[in-house]
N, C-alpha and C positions, 0 to 999 in steps of 0.2 A: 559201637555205633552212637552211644548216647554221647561220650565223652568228646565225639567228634562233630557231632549237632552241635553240641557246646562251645568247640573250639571255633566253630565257624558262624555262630551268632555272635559269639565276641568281637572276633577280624571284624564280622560284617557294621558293628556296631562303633567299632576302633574308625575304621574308615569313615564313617557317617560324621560321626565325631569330629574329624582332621579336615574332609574333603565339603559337606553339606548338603543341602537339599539335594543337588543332584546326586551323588553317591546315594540316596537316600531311596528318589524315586526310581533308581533302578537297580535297587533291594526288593524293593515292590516290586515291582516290572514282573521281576526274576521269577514271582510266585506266580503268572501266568502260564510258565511250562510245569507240566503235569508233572515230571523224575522232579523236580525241586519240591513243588508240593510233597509227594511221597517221601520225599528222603527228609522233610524236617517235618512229615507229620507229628505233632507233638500227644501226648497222652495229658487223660484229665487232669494230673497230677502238674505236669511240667505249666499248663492253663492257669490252672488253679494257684500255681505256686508266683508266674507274673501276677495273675490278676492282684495277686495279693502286695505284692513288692509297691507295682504301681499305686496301689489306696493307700501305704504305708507313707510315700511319698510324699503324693498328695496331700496325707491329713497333716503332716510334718510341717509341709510349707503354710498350711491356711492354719493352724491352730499354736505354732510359737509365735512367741508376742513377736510386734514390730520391730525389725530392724537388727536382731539376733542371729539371722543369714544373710548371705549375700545376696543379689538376684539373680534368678536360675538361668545361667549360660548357654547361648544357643549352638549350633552347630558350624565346624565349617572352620576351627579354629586356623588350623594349617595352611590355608590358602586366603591369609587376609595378613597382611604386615602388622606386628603388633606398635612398631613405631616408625616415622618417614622423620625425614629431618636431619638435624643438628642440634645446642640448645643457642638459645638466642645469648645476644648483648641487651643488656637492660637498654635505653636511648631514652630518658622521661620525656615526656609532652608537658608543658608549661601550659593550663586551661583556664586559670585564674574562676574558680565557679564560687560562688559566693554561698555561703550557708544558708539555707534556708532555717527561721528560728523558729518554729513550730515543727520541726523535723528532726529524726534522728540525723546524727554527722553523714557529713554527705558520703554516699554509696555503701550506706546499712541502711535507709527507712523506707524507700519504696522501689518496686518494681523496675523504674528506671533510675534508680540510684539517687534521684535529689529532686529539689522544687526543680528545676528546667528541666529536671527527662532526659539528658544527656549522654545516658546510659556509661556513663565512666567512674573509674575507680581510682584515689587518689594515691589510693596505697597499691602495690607490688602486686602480681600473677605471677604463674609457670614461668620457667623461663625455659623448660625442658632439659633438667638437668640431669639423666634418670627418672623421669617422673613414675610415680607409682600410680596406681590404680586401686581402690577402695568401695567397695556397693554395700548399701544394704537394703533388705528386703522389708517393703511396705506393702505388700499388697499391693490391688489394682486402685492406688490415691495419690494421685497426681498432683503436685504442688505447684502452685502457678506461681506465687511469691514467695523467696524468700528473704529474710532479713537480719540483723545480726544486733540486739542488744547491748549494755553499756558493757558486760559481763563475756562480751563477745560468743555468745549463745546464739542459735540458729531460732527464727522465730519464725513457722511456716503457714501458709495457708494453704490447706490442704482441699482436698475435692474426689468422693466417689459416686460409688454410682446412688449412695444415698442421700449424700448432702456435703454441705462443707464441715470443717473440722479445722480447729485452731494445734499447734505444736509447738513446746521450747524444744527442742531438738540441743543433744548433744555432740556439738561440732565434730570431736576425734570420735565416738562409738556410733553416733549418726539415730541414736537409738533415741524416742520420747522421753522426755521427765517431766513432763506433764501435758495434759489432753483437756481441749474444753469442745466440747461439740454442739455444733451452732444448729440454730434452725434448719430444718430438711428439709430435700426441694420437692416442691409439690411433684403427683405423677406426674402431671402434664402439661409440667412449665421446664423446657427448657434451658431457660435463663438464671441459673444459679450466682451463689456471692461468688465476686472474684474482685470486688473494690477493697484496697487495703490500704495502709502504709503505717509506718511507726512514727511515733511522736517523740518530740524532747523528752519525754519523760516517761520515757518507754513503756508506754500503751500500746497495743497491735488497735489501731482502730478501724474498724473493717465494718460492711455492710452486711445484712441476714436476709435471706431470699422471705423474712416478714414486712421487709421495708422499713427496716431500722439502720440507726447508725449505730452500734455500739461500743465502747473504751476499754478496754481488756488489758488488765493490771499484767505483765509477763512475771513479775516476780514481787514475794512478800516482806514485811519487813527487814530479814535478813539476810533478802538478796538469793534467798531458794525460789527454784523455778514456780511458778506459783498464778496458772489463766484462771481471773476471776472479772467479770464483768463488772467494772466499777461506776461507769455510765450508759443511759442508753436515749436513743432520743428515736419520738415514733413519725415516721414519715409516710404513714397509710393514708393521712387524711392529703396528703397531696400527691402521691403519687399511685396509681389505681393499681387493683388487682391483677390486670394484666401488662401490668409493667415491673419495670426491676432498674436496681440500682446497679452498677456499671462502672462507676467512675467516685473516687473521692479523693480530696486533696484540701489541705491549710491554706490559705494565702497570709502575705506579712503579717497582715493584723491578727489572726489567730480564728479565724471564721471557719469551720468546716464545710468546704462547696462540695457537693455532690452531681452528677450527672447520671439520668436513666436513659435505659435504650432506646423510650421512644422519643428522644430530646427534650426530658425536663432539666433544668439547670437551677441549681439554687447554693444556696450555703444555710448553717445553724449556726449563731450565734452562740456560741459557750458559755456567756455569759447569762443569756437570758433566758438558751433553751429554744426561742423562736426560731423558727421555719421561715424561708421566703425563698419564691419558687417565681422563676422565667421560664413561658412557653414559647422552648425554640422552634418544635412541630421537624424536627429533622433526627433523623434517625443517628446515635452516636455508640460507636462500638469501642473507641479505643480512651485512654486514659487522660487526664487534666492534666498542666503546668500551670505553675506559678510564678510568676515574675514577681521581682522586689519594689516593683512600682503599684502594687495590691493588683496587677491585674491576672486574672486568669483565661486561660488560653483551652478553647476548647475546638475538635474535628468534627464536623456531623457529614454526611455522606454529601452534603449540598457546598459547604462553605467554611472555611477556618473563622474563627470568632475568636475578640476579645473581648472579654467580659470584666465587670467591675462594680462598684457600688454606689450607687446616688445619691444628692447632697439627704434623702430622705434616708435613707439608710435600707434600700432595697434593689435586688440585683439589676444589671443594668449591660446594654452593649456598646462596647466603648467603639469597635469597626466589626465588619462584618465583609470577609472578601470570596466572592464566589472561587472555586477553581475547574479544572475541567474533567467534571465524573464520570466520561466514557461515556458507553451504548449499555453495556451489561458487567453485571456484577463479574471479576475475575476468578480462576480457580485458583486458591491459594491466598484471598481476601475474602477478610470478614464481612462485606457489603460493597453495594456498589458505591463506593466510594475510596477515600484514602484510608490506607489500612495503616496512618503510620500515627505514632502519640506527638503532638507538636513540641520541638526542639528549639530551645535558646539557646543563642549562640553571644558569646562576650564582645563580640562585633556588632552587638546593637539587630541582631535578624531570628527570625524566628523561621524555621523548617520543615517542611513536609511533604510527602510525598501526594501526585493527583493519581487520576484510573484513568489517562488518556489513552485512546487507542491510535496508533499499534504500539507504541512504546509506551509508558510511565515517567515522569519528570521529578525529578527532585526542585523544591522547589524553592526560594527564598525570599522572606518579607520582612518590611521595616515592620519594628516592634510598635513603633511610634501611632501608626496610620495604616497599616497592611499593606502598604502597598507592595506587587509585585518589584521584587528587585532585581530577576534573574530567573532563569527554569535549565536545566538539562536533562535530555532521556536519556535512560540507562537502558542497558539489557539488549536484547532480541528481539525483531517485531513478533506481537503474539503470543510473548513469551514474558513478559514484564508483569511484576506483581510483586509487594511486601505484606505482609503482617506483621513483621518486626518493624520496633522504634528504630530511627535512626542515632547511629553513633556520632558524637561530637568526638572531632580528634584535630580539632584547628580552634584559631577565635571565627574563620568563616569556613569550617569547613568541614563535611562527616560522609559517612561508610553508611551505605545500603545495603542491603541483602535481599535478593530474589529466591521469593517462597513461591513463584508460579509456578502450577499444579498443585499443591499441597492440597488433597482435599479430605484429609483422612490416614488411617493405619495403614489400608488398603494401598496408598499408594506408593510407599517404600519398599514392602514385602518380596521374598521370593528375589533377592538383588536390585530392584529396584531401586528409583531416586528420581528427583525432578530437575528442571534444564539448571537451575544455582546459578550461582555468581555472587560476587560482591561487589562494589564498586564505588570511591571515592571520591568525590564532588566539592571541589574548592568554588568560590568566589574570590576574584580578583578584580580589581577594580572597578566593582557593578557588575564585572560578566560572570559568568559559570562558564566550567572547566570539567571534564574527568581527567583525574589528578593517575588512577591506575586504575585495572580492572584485575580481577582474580577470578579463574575458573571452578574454586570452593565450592562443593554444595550441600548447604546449609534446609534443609528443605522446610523444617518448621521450629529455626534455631529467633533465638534473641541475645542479638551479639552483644558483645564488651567491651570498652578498650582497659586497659590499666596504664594510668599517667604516668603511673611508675616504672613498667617497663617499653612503654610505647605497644605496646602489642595490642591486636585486638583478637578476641578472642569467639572462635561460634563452636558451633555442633554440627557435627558434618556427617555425612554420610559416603562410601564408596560405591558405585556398579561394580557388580559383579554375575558372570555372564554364567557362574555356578549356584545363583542364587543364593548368597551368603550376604546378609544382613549385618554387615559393618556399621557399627558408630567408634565415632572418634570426636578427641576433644582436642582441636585444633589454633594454633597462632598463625596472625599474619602481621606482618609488618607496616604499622598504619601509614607510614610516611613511603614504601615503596610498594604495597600489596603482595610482595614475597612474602611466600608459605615458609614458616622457620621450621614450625615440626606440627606433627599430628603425631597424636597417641592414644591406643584404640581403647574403649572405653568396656566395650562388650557386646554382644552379636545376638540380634535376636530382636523381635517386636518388642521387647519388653525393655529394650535399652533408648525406644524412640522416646524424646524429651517432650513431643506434640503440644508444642507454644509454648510450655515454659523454658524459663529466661535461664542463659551462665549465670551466676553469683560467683565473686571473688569474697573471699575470710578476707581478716587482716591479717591474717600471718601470711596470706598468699597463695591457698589452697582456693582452689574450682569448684564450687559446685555444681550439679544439673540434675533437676528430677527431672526422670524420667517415666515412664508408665505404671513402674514396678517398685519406685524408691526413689535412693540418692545413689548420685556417683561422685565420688572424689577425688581430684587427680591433687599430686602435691608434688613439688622437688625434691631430690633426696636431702636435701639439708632439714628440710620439716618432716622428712618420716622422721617416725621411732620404732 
């Protein structure tokens, strides 16, 4: 009898395993008829020998250091495609984007890849050639940037539920080589560091939930990985205790401008250490651009702004153009406003999305004067919303993604997903166009393109009507919106990426954190 309890905990476990929550919940079910009860009543020993299996588990995962396991796979394997597709044709895009020189090479120093935010990579992605699959296990630290060094080293900004935390990360083992741990966020300030980007001279310099800017050496004389804070500069005396930094970015001349959430905007002086601070009074959630004309470009929930410096040498606004922020904050945006980081384009316009109701617009403006030069709604009425930057994949022209619903873990879970889409928006001769649309859902992805294979790149999710919790790491073809392949990343809450961004290596490897860690997908020509 016991060996047959056995046998049939197993099956029952096999199938949970294959099939997912539902096979799962009517495992359960099944213990409502009393003969099933009695027949797997277990004794104190068979109790006591789980309880024990499961703490052995558990202590396993929380006490081996970072990045030495995988992340723990969820259910449901058998009834989810591990790959859809073909593998692509490389096709490059020709972007002409200019270096920014206070920045690492373009699409290694920040967030969105360069001074204009254009969220592109110059060098090669997937092309889906047998792609492999690689995780490892971080615990619950969530990486919102990351970056890639001279040394092509992973440089991450991390975040848990105690505070932010700096990494060099080793790109092939995914594992730390070294940790610098930043100021922790207060109990009861939501608004932790998440301003970053890397410098010429490979600095991580990032903000501290103390209201500092500080300069973070990645590595030491000999080029070992090596977080030491080598400058800092104190920004308490202008921006209050109930506020946070939010935003940082170089402009040409080499000035560090910052932005806080409740619409302060300033830059630091490198040279002098001086502070000088513009009260915008408008609430700003998403990140700065830089143009090569020193000006910086910033969203607040009320109005795109360009900003700049005065013959006195104090910040300044060069235009100031309202757009149209809706009735109410959407689900799946950071505020009620544009949830998008403002986008340069080589065409002389700058890009962003509004919170129009019932649709949302992509929008486009002369660099020069703001002026409006064009708008098209995307999406579904009611159903429109981003928190991702928008992709540049033309000189006038870029890929949106629809994050409305997004409003949490909660809202993927159990096969869930929200309405997605993608969708491409040229200008042509002054007017705007959707160029294709894609049924993709990307729920709380920050896409990619790479110049080098024309592909752009998200993080998707499948419905599934058995409740299995698919991610995949997906191409689409910028120039047509055809889906080339998806390839599934890992199944479970813990594979949700929740707003952070794709990163492409230079060898052409994918990153994405996720809740749990890193995932990495790569061609088979770069496994080993």
């Amino acid at each position: 009898m016991r060996f047959q309890r056995s046998l049939a905990l197993l099956v029952v476990a096999l199938v949970v395993w294959a099939v997912g929550p539902l096979a799962l919940l009517l495992a359960l079910g099944s213990l409502a008829l009393p003969r099933v009860r009695d027949w797997l009543r277990p004794t104190w020993r068979v109790v006591a020998g789980w309880t024990a299996g499961v703490a052995v588990l558990v202590g396993v995962v929380v006490l081996v250091p970072d990045g030495f396991l995988p992340i723990p796979p969820g259910i449901g394997s058998l009834t989810t495609p591990r790959y859809v597709g073909r593998p692509a044709t490389a096709q490059p895009i020709g972007l002409g984007i200019p270096q920014h020189p206070r920045l690492a090479a373009n699409g290694t120093g920040t967030v969105h890849n360069d001074g204009w935010s254009t969220d592109s990579y110059p060098g090669p992605g997937p092309l889906g050639e047998s792609p492999s699959v690689d995780t490892a296990w971080h615990g619950i630290e969530g990486c919102a940037t990351l970056a890639f060094d001279t040394q092509d080293r992973l440089v991450a900004l991390c975040g848990d539920t105690s505070g932010p935390v700096l990494h060099v990360l080793d790109p092939e083992t995914m594992r730390a080589q070294d940790t610098l741990e930043l100021p922790a966020r207060p109990d009861d300030d939501g608004c932790g560091a998440s301003a970053f980007f890397l410098d010429d001279q490979d600095r991580a310099v990032t903000a501290t939930t103390e209201r500092e800017i500080v300069a973070v050496t990645t590595a030491d004389g000999r080029g070992d990985p090596d977080l030491t804070i080598q400058t800092s500069y104190d920004l308490s005396g202008e921006v209050p205790e109930d506020d946070c930094l939010v935003a940082l970015m170089p402009d040409w001349g080499g000035r560090t401008w910052f932005a806080s959430e409740d619409g302060r905007v300033g830059f630091v002086d490198p040279g002098t250490g001086k502070v000088q601070v513009l009260e915008l009074g408008e609430e700003i959630t998403s990140s700065l651009t830089a143009g090569e004309d020193g000006g910086i470009y910033a969203v607040t929930v009320e109005a795109l702004y360009k900003l700049g410096v005065d013959p006195a040498g104090r910040p300044t606004v060069r235009w100031r153009t309202i757009y149209d922020r809706g009735t109410e904050q959407k689900d799946g945006q950071p505020s009620r406003g544009s949830g998008t980081t403002p986008t340069i384009l080589p065409s002389g316009l700058v890009a962003i999305t509004d919170n129009a109701d019932p649709k949302m617009n992509v929008q486009f403006y002369a660099v020069d004067d703001g002026d409006l030069v064009c708008q098209q709604t995307v999406f579904e009425d009611g159903e429109s919303a981003t928190a991702g930057s928008l992709v540049a994949v033309g000189p006038s022209g870029v890929v949106v993604e629809n994050t409305y619903g997004y409003t949490g873990l909660l809202r993927t879970v159990l096969g869930r997903t929200t309405p997605g889409g993608l969708a491409r928006v040229d200008v042509v001769d002054g007017a705007c166009g959707v160029v294709w649309t894609s049924d993709q859902v990307a729920p709380t992805s920050v896409a990619k393109v790479s110049l080098g294979t024309g592909l752009v790149y998200a993080y998707t999710k499948r419905r599934s009507l058995l409740g299995v919790n698919a991610w995949y790491f997906t191409a689409i073809d910028a120039r047509t919106g055809r889906t080339a392949f998806s390839v599934r990343t890992g199944i479970g809450t813990m594979f949700n990426n929740h707003r952070s961004a794709v990163t492409l290596g230079p060898d052409g490897a994918a990153f994405v954190a996720t809740l749990a860690g890193l995932v990495r997908v790569r061609d088979r020509e770069f496994s080993s």
